[in-house]
C-alpha positions in Angstrom: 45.5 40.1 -17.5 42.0 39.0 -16.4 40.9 38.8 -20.1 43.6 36.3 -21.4 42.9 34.5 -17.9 39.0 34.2 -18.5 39.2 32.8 -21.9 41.3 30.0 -21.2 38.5 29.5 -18.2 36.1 29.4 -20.7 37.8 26.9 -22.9 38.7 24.3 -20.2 35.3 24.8 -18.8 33.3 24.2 -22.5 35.8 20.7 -22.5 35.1 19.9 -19.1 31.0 19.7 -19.6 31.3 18.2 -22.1 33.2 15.4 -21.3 30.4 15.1 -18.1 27.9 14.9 -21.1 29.7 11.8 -22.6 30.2 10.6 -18.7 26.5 10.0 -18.5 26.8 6.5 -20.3 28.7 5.9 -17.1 27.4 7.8 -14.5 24.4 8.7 -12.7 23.5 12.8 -12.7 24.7 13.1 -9.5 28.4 11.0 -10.0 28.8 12.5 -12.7 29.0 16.3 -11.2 31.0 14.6 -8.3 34.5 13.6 -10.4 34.7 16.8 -10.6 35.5 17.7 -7.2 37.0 14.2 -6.4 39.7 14.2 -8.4 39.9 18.2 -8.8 40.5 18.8 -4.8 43.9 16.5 -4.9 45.2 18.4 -7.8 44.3 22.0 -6.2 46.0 20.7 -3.0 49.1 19.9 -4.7 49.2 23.4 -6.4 49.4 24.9 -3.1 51.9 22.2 -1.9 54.0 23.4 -5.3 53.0 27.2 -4.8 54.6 26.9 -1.4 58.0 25.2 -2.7 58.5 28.0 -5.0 58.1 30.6 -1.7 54.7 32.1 -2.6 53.2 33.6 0.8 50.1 31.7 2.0 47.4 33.8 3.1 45.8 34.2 6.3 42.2 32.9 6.0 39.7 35.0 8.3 36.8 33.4 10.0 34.4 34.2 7.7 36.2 32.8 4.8 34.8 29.4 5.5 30.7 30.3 5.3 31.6 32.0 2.2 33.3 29.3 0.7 31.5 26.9 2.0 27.8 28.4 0.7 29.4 29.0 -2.9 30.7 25.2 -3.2 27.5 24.0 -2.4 26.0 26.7 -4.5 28.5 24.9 -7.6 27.2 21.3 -6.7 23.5 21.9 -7.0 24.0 24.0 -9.9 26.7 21.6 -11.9 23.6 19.0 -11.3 21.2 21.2 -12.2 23.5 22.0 -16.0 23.6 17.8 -16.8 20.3 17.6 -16.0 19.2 20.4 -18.9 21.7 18.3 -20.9 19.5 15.1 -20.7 16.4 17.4 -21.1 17.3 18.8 -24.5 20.9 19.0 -25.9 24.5 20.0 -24.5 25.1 23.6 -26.3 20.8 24.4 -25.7 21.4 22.9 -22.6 24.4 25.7 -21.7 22.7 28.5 -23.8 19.8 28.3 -20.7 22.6 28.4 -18.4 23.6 31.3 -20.1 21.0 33.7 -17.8 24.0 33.8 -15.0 24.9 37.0 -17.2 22.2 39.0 -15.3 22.2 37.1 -12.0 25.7 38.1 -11.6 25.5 40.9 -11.9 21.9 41.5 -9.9 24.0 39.3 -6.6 27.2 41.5 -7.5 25.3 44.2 -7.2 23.2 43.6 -3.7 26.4 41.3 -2.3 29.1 43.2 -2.8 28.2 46.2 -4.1 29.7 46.6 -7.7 28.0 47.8 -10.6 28.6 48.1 -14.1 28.4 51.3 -15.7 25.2 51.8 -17.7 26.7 51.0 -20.9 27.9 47.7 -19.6 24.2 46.8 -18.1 23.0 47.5 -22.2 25.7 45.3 -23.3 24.2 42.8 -21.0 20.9 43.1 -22.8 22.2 42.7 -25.8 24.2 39.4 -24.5 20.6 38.0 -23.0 18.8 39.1 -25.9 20.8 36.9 -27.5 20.4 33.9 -25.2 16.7 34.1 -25.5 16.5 34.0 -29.5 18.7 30.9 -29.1 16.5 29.1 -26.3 13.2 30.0 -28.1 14.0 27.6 -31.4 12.9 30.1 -33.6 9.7 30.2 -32.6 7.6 33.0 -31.2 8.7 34.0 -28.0 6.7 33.0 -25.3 6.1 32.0 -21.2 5.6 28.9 -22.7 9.3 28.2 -23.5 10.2 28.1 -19.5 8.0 25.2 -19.0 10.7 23.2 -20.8 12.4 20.9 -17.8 15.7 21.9 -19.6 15.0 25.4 -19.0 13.9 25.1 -15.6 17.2 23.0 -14.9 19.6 25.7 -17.2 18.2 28.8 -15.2 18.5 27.3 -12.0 22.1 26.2 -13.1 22.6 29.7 -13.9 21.6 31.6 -11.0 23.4 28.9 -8.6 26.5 29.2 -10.4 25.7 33.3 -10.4 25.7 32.8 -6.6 29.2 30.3 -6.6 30.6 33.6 -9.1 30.0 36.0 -6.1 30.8 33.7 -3.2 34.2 32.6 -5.0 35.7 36.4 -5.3 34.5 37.1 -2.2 36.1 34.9 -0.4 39.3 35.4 -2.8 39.2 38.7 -1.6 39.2 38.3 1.8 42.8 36.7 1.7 44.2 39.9 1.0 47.9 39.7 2.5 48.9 37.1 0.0 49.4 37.4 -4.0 46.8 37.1 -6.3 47.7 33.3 -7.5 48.1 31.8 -3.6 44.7 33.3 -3.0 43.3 31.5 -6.2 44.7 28.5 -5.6 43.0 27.8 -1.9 40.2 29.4 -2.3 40.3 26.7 -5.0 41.9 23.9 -2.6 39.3 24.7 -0.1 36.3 24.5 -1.9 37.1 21.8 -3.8 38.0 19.8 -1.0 34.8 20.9 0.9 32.4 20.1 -2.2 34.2 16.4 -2.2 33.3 15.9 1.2 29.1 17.4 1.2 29.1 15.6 -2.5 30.4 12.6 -1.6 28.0 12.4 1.8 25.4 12.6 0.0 26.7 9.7 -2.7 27.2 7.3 0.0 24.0 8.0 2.0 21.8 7.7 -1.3 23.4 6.3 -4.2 27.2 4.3 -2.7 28.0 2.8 -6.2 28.6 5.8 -8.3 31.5 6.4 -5.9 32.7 3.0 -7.1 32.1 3.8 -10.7 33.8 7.2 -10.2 36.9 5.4 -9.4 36.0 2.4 -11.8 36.4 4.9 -14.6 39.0 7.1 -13.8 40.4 7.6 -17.1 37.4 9.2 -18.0 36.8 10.7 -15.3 40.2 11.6 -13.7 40.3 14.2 -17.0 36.9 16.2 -16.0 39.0 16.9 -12.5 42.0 17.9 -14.3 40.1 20.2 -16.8 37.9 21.4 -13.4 40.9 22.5 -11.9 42.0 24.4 -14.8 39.1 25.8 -15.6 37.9 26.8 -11.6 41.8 28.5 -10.6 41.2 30.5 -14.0 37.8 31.5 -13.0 39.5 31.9 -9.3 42.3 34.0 -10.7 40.3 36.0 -12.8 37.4 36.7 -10.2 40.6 38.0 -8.0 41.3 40.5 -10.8 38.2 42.1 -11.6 34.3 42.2 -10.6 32.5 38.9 -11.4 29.3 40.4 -13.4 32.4 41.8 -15.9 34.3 38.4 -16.0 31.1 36.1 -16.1 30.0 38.4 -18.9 32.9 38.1 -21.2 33.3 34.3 -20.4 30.1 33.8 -22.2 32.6 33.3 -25.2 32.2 30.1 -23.7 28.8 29.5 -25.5 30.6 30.2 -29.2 33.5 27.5 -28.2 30.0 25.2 -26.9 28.4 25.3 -30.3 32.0 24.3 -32.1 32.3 21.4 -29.2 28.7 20.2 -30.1 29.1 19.9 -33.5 32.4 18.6 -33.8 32.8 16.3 -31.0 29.2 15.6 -30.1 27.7 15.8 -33.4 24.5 17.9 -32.9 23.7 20.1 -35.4 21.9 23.5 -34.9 20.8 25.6 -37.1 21.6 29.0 -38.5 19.1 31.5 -36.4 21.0 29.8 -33.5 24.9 30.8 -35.2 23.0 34.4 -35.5 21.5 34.7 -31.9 25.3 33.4 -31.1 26.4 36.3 -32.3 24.7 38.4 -30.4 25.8 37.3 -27.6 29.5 37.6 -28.6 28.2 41.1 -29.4 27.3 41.7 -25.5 30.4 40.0 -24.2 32.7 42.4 -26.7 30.2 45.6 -25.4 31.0 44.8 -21.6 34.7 44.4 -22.3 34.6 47.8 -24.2 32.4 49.8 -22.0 31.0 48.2 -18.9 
């Protein structure tokens, strides 16, 4: 089940950057990352509300629930930031491929957080998958330090080891709802986040930069579809981390980086060349190794 669930994550997630891409004629960095969790948080709440109607048990949420949560929705902000960011710096799919190095940082924070390993064949797959990711982020060139000086690698590996850390803090705090089926305990660990990310983000907004908020709302056509496609793509991710570890679920979602390069050149018309449709397929190669045998 958590396979079917993590591509469709995948796909609403590829759609969902990239319409914050084409946002940045609009937006600011920072209000760009926040119609996410605006208009996501009223739409997760209503799930619940629904989720309720249909007599769906709602979980008992433990005290330490709330730091968890609260640490990886932060964790998602910064991160989310840090992803446009590479996006200015270079391109959208380059952008994401740098991202791309939360396939080892989950698994390292799964690992030391809460304990679960893949199996030794799976941590090889994982090389491949990275080897893969670093043929792509070097341009074809010779591989070098050098290549980590670029501002949109800085930005896409701190993207990726925040939203490593969101990964781990969001099934762990899925987890501890455990006297409620697996969709309720998606669904607010969703609501909850969401609502407490619209809250920090949009502090921060109206302390340091009031008018996005305006021009959040202003836009809302645009923008009201990044929420919907957030909320899509974050009760997949929420389901799916429910079902299974996150390094194994992160890992396979990479497919998300074949549907990015389709998404690029279709939609946003950047063209990348063939070494980078090769390294792509490495990566594909990890993500079917860790589904196989990790």
């Amino acid at each position: 089940m958590w396979i079917p669930v993590t591509l469709f994550a995948a796909g609403f997630q590829t759609a969902r950057t990239a319409m914050q891409q084409r946002l940045r004629a609009l937006l600011s960095v920072s209000g760009a990352g926040f119609v996410r969790y605006v208009y996501g948080a009223p739409l997760s709440l209503a799930a619940i509300g629904v989720a309720a109607l249909i007599g769906i048990r709602f979980p008992h949420i433990p005290a330490h629930f709330w730091p968890i949560i609260t640490g990886a929705g932060i964790a998602q902000i910064i991160g989310t930031i840090c992803l446009i960011r590479a996006f200015d710096a270079r391109d959208y799919a380059i952008g994401t491929v740098y991202s791309k190095t939360e396939v080892v940082q989950v698994a390292v924070f799964s690992l030391v957080f809460l304990g679960e390993s893949l199996r030794p064949a799976g941590w090889a797959a994982v090389a491949v998958c990275m080897v893969g990711i670093v043929v792509l982020a070097s341009k074809g060139q010779r591989l070098s330090l050098t290549m980590l000086r670029d501002p949109a690698g800085l930005y896409g590996l701190a993207a990726g080891g925040l939203f490593g850390l969101a990964a781990v803090g969001i099934r762990a705090a899925s987890k501890s709802l455990n006297d409620s089926p697996t969709v309720m305990r998606a669904i607010v660990t969703l609501a909850v986040m969401n609502s407490i990310q619209t809250v920090v983000h949009g502090s921060y907004l109206l302390a340091r930069e009031r008018e996005q908020i305006g021009l959040a709302f202003r836009h809302w056509r645009s923008s009201s579809i990044v929420g919907v496609l957030s909320v899509c793509g974050s009760a997949c991710w929420a389901i799916a981390f429910t079902l299974q570890n996150a390094a194994r679920v992160r890992t396979f979602g990479q497919i998300e980086l074949l549907f990015t390069f389709v998404v690029a050149h279709v939609w946003l018309h950047e063209r990348h060349s063939r070494y980078e449709i090769a390294a792509s397929s490495l990566v594909l190669t990890g993500v079917v190794g860790v589904m196989l045998f990790g």
